[in-house]
C-alpha positions as CSV (number, residue, x, y, z in Angstrom):
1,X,26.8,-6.3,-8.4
2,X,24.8,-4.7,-5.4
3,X,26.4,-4.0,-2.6
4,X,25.0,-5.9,0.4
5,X,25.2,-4.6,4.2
6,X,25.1,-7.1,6.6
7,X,23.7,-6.3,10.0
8,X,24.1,-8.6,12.5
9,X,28.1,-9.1,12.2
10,X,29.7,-9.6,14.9
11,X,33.9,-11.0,16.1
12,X,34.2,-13.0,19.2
13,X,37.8,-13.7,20.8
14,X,39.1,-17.2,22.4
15,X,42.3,-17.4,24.5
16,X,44.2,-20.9,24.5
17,X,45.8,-21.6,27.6
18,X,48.1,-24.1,26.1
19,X,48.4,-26.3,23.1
20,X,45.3,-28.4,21.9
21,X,44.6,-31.5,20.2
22,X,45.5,-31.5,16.9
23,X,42.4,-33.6,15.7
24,X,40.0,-31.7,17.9
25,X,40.8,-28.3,16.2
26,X,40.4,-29.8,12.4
27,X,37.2,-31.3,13.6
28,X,35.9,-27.8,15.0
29,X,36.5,-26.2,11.9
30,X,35.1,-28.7,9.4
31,X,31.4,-28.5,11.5
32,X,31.4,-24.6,12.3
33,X,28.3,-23.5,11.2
34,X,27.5,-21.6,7.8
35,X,27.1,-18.2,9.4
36,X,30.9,-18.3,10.8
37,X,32.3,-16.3,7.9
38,X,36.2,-15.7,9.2
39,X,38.1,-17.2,11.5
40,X,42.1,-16.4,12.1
41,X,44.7,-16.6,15.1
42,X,47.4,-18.8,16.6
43,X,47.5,-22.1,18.0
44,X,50.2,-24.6,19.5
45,X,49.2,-28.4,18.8
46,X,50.2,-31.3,21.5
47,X,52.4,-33.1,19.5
48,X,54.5,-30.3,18.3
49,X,54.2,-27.7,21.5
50,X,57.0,-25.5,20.7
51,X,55.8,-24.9,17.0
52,X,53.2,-21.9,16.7
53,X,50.6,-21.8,14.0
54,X,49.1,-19.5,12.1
55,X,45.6,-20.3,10.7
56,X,42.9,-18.4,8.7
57,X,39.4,-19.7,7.2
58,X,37.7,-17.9,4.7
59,X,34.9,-18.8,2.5
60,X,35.2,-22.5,4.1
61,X,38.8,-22.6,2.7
62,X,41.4,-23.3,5.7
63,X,45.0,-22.5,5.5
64,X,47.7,-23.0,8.3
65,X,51.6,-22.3,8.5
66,X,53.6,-22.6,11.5
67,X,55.7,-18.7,12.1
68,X,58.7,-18.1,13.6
69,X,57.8,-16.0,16.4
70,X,56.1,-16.4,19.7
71,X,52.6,-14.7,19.7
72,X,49.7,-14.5,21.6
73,X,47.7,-18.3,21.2
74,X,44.2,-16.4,20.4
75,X,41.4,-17.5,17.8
76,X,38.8,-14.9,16.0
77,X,35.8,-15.6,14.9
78,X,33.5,-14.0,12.6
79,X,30.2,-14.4,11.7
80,X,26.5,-13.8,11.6
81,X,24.3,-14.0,14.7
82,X,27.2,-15.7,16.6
């Protein structure tokens, strides 16, 4: 294997100001677009406001857990050209 370096990388940070539509969210992350390599963070869904949740995607795989503690509600994103 040859090691690659990607130019062009860049992170860009949302703040939620509250909790989001559930649906909405899924639906952003199944159409993000190819070059979004990584995203992470923590979100708080409408129907279960006092739950936080901690997401990651990575290689198109998502994966979400809610934690037990109260942290920032932020979302990371990762990619080329973004």
């Amino acid at each position: 294997h040859k090691l690659h370096h990607h130019h062009g990388i860049k992170s860009m940070k949302y703040t939620f100001t509250g909790p989001i539509d559930r649906q909405l969210f899924y639906q952003f992350i199944m159409q993000l677009p190819k070059n979004v390599m990584r995203l992470k963070g923590y979100v708080q869904f409408r129907d279960q406001p006092n739950e936080t949740i901690e997401f990651q995607l990575a290689y198109g795989l998502p994966d979400f857990g809610p934690i037990n503690q109260e942290l920032p509600l932020i979302m990371v994103i990762i990619g080329e050209h973004i």
